[in-house]
C-alpha positions in Angstrom: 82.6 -140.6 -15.2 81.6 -140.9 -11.3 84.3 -142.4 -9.1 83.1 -146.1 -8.5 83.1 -146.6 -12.6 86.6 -145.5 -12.6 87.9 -147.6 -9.6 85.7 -150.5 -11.2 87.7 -150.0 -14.8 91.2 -150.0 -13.1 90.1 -153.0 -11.0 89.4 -155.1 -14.0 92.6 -153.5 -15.8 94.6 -154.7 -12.9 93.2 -158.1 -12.8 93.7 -158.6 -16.5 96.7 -157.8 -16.3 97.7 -159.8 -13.6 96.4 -163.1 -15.4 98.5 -162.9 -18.3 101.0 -161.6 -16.1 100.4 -164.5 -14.4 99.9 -167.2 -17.6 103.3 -166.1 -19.0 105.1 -167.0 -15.9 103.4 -170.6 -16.0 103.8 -170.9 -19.7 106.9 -169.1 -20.4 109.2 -170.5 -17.5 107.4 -173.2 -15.1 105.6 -175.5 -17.4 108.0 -176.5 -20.1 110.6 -177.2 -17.5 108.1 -178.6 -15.1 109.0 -176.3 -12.2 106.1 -175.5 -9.7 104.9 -172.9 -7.2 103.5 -172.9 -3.5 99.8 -172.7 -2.8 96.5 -174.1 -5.3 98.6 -173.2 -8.2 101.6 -175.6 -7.3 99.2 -178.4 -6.2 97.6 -178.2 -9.4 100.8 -177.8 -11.3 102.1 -180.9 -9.4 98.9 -182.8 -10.2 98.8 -182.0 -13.5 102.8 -183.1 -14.0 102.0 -186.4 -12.9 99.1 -187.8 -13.5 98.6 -185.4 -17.1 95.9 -184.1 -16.4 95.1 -180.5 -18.1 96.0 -178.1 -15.8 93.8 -175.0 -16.6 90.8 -177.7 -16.0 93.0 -178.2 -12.0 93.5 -174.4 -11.8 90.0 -173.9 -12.1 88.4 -176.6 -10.0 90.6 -177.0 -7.3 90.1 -173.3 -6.5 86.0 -173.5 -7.0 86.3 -174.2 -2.5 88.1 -171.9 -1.8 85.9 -169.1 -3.8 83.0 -170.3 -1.9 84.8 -170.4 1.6 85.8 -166.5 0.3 82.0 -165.9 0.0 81.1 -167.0 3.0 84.0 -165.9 5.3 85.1 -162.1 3.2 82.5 -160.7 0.6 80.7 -161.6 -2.1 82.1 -159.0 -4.0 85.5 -160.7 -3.3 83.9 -163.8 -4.4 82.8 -163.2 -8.0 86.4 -160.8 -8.7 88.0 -164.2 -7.5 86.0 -166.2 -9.7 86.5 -163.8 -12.9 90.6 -163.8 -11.9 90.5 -167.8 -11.9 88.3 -168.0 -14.3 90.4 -165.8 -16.4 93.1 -167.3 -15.9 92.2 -170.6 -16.9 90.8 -169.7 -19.7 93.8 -167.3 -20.7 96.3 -171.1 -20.1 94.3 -172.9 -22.5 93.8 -171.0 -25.0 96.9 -168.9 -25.3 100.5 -169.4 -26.3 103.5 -167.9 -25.0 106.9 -168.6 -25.9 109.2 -170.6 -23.7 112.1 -168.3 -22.7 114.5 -170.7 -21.6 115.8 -173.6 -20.2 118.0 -172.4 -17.4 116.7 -173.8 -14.2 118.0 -171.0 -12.2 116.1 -168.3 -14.4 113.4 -170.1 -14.8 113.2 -170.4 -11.0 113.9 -166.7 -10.8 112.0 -165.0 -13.6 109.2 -167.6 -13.4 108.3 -166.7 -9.7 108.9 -163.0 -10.8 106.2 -163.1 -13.1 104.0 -165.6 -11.8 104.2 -163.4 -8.4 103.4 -160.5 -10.4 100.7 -161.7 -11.7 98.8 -162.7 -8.8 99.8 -158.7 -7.1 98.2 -156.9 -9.7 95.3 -159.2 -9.4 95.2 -158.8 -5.5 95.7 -154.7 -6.0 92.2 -155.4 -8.8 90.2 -156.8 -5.6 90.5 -160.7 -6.6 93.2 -163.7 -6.3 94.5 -166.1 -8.4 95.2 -168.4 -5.5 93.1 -169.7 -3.0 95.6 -170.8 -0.4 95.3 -167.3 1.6 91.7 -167.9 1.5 91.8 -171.1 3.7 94.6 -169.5 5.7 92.4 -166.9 6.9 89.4 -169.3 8.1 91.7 -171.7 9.7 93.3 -168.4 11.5 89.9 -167.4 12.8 89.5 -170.7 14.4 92.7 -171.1 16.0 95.9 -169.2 17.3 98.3 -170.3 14.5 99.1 -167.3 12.4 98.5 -166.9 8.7 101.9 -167.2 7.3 102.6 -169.9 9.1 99.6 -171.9 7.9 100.8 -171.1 4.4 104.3 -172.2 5.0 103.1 -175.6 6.9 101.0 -175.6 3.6 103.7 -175.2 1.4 106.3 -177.7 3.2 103.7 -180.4 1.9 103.5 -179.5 -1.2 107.7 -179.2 -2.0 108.0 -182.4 0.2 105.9 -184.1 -2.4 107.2 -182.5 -5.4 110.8 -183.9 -4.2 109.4 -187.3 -4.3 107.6 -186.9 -7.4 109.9 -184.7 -9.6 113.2 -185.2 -7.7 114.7 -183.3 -5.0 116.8 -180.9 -7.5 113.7 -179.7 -9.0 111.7 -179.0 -5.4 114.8 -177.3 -4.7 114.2 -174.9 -7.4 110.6 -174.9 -7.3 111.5 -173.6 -3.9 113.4 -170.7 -5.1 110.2 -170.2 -7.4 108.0 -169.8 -4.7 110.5 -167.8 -2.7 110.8 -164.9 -6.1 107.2 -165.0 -6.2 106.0 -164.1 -2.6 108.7 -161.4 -2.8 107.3 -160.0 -5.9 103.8 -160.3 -4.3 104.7 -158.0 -1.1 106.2 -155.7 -3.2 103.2 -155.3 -5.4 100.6 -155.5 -2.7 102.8 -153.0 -0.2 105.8 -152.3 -2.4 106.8 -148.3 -2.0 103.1 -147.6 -0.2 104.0 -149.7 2.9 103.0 -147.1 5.5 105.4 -146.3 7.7 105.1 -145.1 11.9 107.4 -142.2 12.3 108.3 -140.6 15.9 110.1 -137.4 15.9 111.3 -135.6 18.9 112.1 -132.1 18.9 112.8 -129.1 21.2 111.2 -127.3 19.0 107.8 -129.4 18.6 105.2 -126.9 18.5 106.9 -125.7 15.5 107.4 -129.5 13.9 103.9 -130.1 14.6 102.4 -126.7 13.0 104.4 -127.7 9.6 103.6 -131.3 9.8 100.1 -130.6 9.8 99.9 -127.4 7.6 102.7 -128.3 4.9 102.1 -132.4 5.2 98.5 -131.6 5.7 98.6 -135.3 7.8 97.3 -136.5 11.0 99.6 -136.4 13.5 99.6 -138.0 17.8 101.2 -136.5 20.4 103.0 -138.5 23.5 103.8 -136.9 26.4 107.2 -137.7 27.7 110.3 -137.3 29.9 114.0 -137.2 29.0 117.1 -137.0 30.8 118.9 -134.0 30.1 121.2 -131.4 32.0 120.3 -127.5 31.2 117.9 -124.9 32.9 114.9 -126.8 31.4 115.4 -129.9 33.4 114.5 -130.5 37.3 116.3 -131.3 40.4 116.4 -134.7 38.9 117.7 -134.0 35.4 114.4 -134.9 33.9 112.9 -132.6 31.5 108.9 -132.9 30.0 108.8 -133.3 26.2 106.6 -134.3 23.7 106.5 -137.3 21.3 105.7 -136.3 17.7 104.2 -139.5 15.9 102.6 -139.8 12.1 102.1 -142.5 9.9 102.9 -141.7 6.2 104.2 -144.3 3.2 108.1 -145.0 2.8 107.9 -142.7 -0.4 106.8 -139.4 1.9 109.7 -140.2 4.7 111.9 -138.2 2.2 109.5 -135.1 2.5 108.7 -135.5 6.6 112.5 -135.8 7.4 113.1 -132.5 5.3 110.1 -130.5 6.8 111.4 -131.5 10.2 114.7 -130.6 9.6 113.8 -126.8 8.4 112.5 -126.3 12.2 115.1 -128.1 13.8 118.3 -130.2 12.4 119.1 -131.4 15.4 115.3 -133.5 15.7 115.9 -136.8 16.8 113.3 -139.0 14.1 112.8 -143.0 14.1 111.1 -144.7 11.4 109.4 -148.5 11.8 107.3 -150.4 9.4 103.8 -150.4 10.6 101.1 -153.1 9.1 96.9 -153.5 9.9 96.4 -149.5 9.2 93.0 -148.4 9.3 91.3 -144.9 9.9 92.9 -141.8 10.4 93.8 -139.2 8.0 95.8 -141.9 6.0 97.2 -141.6 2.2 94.7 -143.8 1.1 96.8 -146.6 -1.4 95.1 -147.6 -4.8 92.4 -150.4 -4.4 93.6 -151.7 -1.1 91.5 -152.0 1.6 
């Protein structure tokens, strides 16, 4: 079986996955206890609480623009995935029954986001989304200087200001806390334990910390060249000795590994870790359908 049929069967794994991931969230927690999320999904679970109308038939329509601005502004590729997911989705909502888990607002705020959140990770890690709101958030970033999460949190404030008119202030509140367990989830599931990482290591001893790095690690690694204060026969009149700046990229579960390769050449290696986001090129540990 040649690569792209592989990576194609775990895509649609993952998306499946994430829309019943996804349905028994909605079904399980938020819709009994008419609780609701940020983005397409709370609008149409907002619209649908008030006005009764079905809201796999919202789901599915409401996101129908924002599929087409994702065919014209990402890939078309991107496009249909989305589709299918939504699709899927809707579909999965009206046809299939879950059980309701409970009535405790504050685990169905919890729990509900969890899932729900889940749900729409494992689609995004299949290539598609079950929400359009980071759709529009792009194009609208492309045209001006506000960033993407806050267009999605300006977004949001609307929609929780009118779900505390509509379904009462308590109930936004928690709808809040919904949305709040869900985006968490989401992160982890998109970045999660593969966030990659910037690492800067400085050594006495680099030509040794770079041999292993590269040999042992078998990663990419940059060199700096840099000056430090410091009082020994290696320094100058001034104090100020040359040095090098050691600095790879690698994914919060290799720090573990870099850390202990270092510190078999030199224990006394000064190392500073810092999250690091927009990767791209390089010899990079490639994560699982995310580009």
């Amino acid at each position: 079986m040649s690569l792209a049929v592989k990576e194609n069967i775990k895509s649609i794994f993952l998306i499946i996955l994430g829309i019943f991931c996804a349905s028994f969230g909605l079904k399980g927690f938020l819709i009994p206890n008419q609780f609701i999320d940020g983005g397409v999904t709370g609008i149409s679970l907002l619209v649908s609480f008030s006005a009764g109308i079905s809201l796999p038939l919202l789901i599915f329509i409401i996101n129908v623009p924002f599929i087409i601005l994702g065919f014209s502004q990402i890939s078309r590729t991107f496009a249909i995935k989305a589709f299918a997911a939504i699709a899927g989705l809707s579909l999965v909502l009206a046809t299939v029954d879950f059980p309701v888990i409970t009535h405790d607002k504050l685990l169905i705020a919890i729990f509900g986001g969890i899932f729900l959140g889940a749900g729409v990770g494992l689609s995004v890690r299949g290539g598609g989304v079950l929400d359009g709101t980071e759709i529009l958030a792009l194009y609208i970033w492309r045209r001006s200087e506000t960033s993407i999460g806050d267009m999605i949190l300006v977004f949001n404030v609307v929609i929780f200001s009118c779900a505390a008119f509509i379904l009462g202030i308590e109930t936004a509140l928690y709808s809040i806390l919904t949305y709040l367990a869900a985006s968490k989830t989401l992160d982890y599931l998109v970045e999660g334990v593969e966030e990659y990482t910037g690492v800067t290591i400085i050594s006495e001893k680099s030509s040794k910390v770079k041999r292993i790095l590269m040999t042992k690690f078998g990663r990419g690694i940059t060199i700096y060249k840099g000056k430090r204060s410091m009082i020994g026969k290696n320094a100058d009149l001034d104090g100020v000795a040359d040095m090098e700046i050691i600095f790879t990229i690698v994914t919060k579960l290799e720090i573990g590994k870099v850390k202990k390769l270092v510190n078999e050449v030199d224990e006394n290696a000064f190392i500073y870790c810092s999250p690091i986001s927009n990767t791209k090129g390089g010899v990079l540990k490639k994560r699982p359908l995310h580009d």
